[in-house]
N, C-alpha and C positions, 0 to 999 in steps of 0.2 A: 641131707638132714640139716635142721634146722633149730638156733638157737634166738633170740630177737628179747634183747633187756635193752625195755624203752619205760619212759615215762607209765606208759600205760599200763604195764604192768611187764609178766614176766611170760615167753611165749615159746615154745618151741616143740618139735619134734621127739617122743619118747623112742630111746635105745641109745645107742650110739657111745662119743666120748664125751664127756664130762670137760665144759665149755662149749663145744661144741655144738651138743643137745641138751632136751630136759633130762637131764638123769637124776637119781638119787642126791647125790655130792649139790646140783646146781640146786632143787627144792631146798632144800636144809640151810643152803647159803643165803639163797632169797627170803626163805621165811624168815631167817635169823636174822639179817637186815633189814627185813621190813618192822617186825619184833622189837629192834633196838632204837627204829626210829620213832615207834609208840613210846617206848620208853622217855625217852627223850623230851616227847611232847605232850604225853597225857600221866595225869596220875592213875588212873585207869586202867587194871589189869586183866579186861577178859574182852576175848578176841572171838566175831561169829564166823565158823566157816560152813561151806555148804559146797554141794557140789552138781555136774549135771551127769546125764547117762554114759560119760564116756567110758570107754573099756578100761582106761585106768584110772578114773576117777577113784576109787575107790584107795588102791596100791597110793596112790600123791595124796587122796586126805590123810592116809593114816601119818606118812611122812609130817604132813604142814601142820597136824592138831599136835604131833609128840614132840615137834620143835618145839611149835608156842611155849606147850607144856615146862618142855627142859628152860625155856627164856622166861617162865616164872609166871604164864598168863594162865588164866582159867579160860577154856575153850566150851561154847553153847556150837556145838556141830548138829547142825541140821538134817546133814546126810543128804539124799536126793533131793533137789529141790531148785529154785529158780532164780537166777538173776535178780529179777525186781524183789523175789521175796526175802533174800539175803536184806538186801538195800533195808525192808522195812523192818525188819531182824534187828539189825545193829542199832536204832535210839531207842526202837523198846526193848532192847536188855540194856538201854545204857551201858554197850559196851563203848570198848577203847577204838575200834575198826573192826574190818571185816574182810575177809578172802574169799572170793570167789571163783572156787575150779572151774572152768571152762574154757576151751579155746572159740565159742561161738560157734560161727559159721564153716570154721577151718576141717579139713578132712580128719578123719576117725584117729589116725597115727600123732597127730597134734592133742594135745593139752597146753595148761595155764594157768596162772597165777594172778589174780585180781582184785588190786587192791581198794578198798573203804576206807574214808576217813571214819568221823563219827557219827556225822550226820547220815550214814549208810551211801553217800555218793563218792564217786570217781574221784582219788586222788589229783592237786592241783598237778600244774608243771614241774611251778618247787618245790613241791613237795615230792612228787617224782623224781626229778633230781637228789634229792636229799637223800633217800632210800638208796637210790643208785648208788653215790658214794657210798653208804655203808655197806652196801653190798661188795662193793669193790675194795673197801678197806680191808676186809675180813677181822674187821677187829669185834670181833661180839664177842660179849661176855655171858654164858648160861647163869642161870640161878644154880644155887647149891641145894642138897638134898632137902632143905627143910625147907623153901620156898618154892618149889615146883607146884606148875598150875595142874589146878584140877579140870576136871571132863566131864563135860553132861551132852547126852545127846535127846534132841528134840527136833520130833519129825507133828509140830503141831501149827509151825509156822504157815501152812499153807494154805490151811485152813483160815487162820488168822487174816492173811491176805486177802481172800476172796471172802471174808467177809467184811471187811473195811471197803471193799469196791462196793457191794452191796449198800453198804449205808450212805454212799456219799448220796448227795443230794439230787443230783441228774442222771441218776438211775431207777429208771420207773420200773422195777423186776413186775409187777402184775402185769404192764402192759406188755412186757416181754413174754411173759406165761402163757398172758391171750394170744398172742401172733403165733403161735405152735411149732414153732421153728424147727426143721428136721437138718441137722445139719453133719457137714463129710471131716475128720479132724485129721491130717497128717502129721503124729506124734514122732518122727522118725528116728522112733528109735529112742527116744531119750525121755526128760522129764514133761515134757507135753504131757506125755499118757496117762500121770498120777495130780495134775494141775488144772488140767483144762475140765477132764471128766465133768469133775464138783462144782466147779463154776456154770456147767450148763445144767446140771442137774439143780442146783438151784435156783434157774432162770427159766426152769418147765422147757428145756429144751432137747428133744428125741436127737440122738448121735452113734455115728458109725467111726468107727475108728481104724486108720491103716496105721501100720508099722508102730504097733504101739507096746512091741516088745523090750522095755528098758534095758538094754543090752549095750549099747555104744555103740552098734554094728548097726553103723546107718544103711538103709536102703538105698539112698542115691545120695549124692553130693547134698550135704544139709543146708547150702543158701538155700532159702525160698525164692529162686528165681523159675521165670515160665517154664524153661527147658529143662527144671529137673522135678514138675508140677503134673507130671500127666498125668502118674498113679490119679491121683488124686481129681482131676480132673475128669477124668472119663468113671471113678466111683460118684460123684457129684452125679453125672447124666444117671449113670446105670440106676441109683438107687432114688432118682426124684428130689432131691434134696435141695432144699434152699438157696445154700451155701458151702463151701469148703473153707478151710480154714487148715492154713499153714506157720508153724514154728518152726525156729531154726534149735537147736539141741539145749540152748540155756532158756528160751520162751522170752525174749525179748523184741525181739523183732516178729511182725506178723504181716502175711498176702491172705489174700483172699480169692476164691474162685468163684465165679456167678454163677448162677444155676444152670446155661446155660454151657457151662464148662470153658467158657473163656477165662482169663485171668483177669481180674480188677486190676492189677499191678501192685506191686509193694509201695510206688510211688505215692497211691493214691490212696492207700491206707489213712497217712496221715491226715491227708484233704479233706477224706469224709469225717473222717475224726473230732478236726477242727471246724466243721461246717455242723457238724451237732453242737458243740461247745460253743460255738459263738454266738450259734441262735435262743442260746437262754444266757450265755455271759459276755456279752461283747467286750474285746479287749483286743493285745496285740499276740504275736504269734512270734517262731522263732524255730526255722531249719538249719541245715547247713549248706554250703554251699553248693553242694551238689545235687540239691534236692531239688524237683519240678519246680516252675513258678505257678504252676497251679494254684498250690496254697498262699502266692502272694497274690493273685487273683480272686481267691475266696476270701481272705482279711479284709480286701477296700472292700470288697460286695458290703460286707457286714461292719461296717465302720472304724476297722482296726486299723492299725500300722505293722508291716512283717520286716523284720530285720534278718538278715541272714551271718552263720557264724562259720568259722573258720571247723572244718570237719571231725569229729570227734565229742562226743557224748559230752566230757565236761565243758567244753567249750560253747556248745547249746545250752546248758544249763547257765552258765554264766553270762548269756546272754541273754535269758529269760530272765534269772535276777535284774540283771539290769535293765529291761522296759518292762517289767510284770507282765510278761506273757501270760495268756492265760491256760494257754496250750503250744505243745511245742514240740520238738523231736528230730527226724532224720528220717530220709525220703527209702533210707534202708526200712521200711517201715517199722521206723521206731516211733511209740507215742509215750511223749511224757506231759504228764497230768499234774501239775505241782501240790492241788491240791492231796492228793494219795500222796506223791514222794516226788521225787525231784530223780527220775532215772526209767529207763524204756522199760514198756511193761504192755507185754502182747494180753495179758489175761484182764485187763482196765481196759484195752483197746478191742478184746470182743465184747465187751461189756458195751461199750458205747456203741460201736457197729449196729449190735443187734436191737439195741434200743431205736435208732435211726431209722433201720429197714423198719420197723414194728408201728414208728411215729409217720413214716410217710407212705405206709401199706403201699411198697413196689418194689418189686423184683430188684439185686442188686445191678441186672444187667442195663435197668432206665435208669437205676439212681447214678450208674456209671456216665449216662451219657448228658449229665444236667453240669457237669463239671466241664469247665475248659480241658480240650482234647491238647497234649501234648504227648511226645514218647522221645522215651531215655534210655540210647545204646551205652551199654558198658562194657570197656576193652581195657585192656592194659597191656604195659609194656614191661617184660619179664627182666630183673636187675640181676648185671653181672658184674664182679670186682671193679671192672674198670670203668663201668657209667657213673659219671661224675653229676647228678639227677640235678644241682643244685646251678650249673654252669649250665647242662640243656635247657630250664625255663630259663636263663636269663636269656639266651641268645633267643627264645622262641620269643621271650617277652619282644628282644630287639626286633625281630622280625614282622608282627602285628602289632606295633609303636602306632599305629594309626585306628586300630581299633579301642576300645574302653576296655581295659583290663582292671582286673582284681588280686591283687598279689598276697590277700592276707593268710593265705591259705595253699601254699601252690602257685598256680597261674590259671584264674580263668579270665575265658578270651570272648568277648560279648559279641555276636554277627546282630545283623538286621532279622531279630525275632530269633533267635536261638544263641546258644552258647557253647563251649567245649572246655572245660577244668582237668586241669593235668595235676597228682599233687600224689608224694609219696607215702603208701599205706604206711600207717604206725603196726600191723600185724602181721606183712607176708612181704618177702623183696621183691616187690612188683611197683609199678606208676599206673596209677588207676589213670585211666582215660574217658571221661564223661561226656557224651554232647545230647542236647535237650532242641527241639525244634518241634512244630507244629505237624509234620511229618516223619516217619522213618525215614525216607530215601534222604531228605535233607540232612535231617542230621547224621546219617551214615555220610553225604558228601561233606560236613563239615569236620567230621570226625577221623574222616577220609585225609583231608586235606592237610590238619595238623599232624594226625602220624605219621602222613609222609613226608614233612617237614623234621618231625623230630627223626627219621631212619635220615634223611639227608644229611642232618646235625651230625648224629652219629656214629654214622660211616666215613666222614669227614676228617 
């Protein structure tokens, strides 16, 4: 069981003891410190929270709205609803931040704490930091009886969202209408099943829906990775369908399935994304570092510059700000749109998809093969008390001294036409292990090569 207070917010496992895991005692402490460092920094007393399908979503909102509450903030609780739509929640109530319950991609027994500035995006470092202290000081002070925040709950946000996609400008919804799209949605289980529906129903789009009982009780492992894609995959063949389309349990990240029942890849989510974006807004672009170069292949096509950032949501964002991306995200297929908001948003990113397929009338399985072929194993290596993660890259850095490394982020390690990034998850005690090459075999032998350099390390 598992407890994880980072920057990024607050993460762990429900039951257990109290430090330990998320229990009651830690929600209370984290909301109450995150509460007093609003305090602190905004005159601004109402706070958005919202949540996704987890099993205990429901038992943690009620805890984090009656802290706010007891800390003197008025709470707009959204209740079920989505990542990106929380984000766009928080400036139009001109609230003070925002919390969003979900553990993501993490297995069903996981929940989380996720914190908003005001602009509805991913707390800085320091500012992360700063919470953390107060978190650890335990010094919070509640409001007294006649200052306690008041409660409104509104479940109209979602709405609101998918019609803000609608209006932007590079959404042609008729010519979406016409292309008659029949498409397969793997809701698993969560807020999928109440967000995506209305988005295709307003794009004249025919949909079949698996696992789209909002319960928490995922059907399989909620990353949107191939090997836990079949369901959905072989519903794609059985029912004739265009497309599939897969969310992970807060609708931030999105895969897609071809008609054809192979996987597009989550990778290349974003590629097509930004290959419609740029052919009506040319501009620069902005992944992380462990994202395909695909997309820095599609940028030169289209006259852009791609920079890449150090892994983690706010980090891409603050690299978009700084070269005006015009599009940008995480090869997690995360797409972020800054015009919409500045944060991953899968239900913008079928929007764009399906306008695409609709613009260049072809199957996703050709539009797959017009893109630079690359493929991306993902391993990692499981952390125990005594791996010291920060001493393994340097000796690994010493070790590949002769190839072009990246350290802003980890360690990634450049070969001829591929690469391999090793870098410690901010979400689970693991070292993710990335390698990207023109072929699987290769990048399995390159990926090969550095983890048995890192067990040599650390067996040593």
């Amino acid at each position: 069981m598992t407890l994880i207070k980072s920057i990024s917010g607050i993460r762990g496992t429900i039951g257990g003891s109290k430090g330990n895991n998320l229990t009651a005692q830690d929600l209370v402490e984290c909301t109450a410190g995150f509460a007093t460092w609003i305090s602190k920094n905004s005159d601004l007393k109402k706070v958005v929270v919202g949540r996704d399908g987890r099993i205990t979503g429901k038992i943690v909102s009620d805890l984090v709205c009656s802290t706010l509450q007891m800390m003197g903030f008025d709470v707009v609780d959204l209740g079920l609803s989505t990542t990106p739509t929380v984000e766009i929640a928080v400036p139009a109530e001109n609230a003070a931040a925002g919390i969003i319950l979900t553990a993501s991609h993490n297995p069903k027994q996981w929940n989380a704490l996720k914190f908003l500035n005001a602009k509805g995006e991913f707390i800085s470092k320091a500012d992360g930091e700063e919470i953390l202290a107060f978190i650890s000081s335990g010094e919070i002070e509640y409001a007294d009886v006649d200052h306690i925040g008041g409660y409104d709950f509104d479940k109209s946000y979602i709405n609101k969202h998918i019609q803000q996609i609608l209006d932007l400008d590079l959404i042609d919804v008729q010519k979406i209408k016409n292309a008659g799209f029949n498409v397969v949605v793997d809701c698993i289980n969560s807020t999928g099943a109440i967000a995506i529906p209305p988005l295709l129903e307003k794009l004249g789009c025919e949909y079949t829906l698996i696992n789209a009982d909002v319960t928490g009780d995922f059907a399989h492992n909620p990353e949107p990775l191939p090997a836990h894609l079949k369901e959905l995959s072989e519903t794609v063949v059985k029912t004739g369908a265009h497309l599939g389309i897969s969310v992970d349990p807060d609708v931030d990240r999105l895969a897609f399935v071809s008609e054809n029942g192979d996987m597009f890849g989550e990778e290349y989510t974003l590629v097509a994304v930004a290959d419609f974006i740029l052919g009506k807004k040319p501009g620069n672009t902005v992944s992380n570092l462990s994202s395909t170069a695909a997309l820095k292949d599609v940028t030169i096509k289209n006259g852009g510059t791609y920079e890449a950032a150090a892994v983690g949501e706010v980090n891409v964002v603050n690299k978009m700000k700084e070269t005006n991306a015009v599009i940008g995200g995480e090869g997690n297929g995360g797409v972020i749109f800054p015009e919409l908001h500045y944060g991953r948003d899968a239900l913008v990113g079928i929007a764009f998809m399906l306008n695409l397929l609709a613009e260049r009338e072809m199957p996703l399985s050709e539009l797959k093969a017009t893109y630079p072929t690359y493929t991306i194993i993902k391993n990692k290596i499981q952390l125990t008390p005594e791996i010291d993660v920060d001493g393994l890259l340097s000796k690994l850095e010493k070790e590949y001294a002769a190839n072009e490394l990246n350290t802003v982020d980890g360690l990634k390690i450049h070969f001829d036409g591929a690469w391999v990034h090793l870098r410690k998850s901010n979400t689970e005690p693991i070292i993710r292990v990335y390698a990207e090459a023109k072929t699987e075999e290769i990048a399995a032998d390159f990926i090969g090569q550095v983890q048995n350099k890192a067990n040599e390390i650390l067996n040593s």
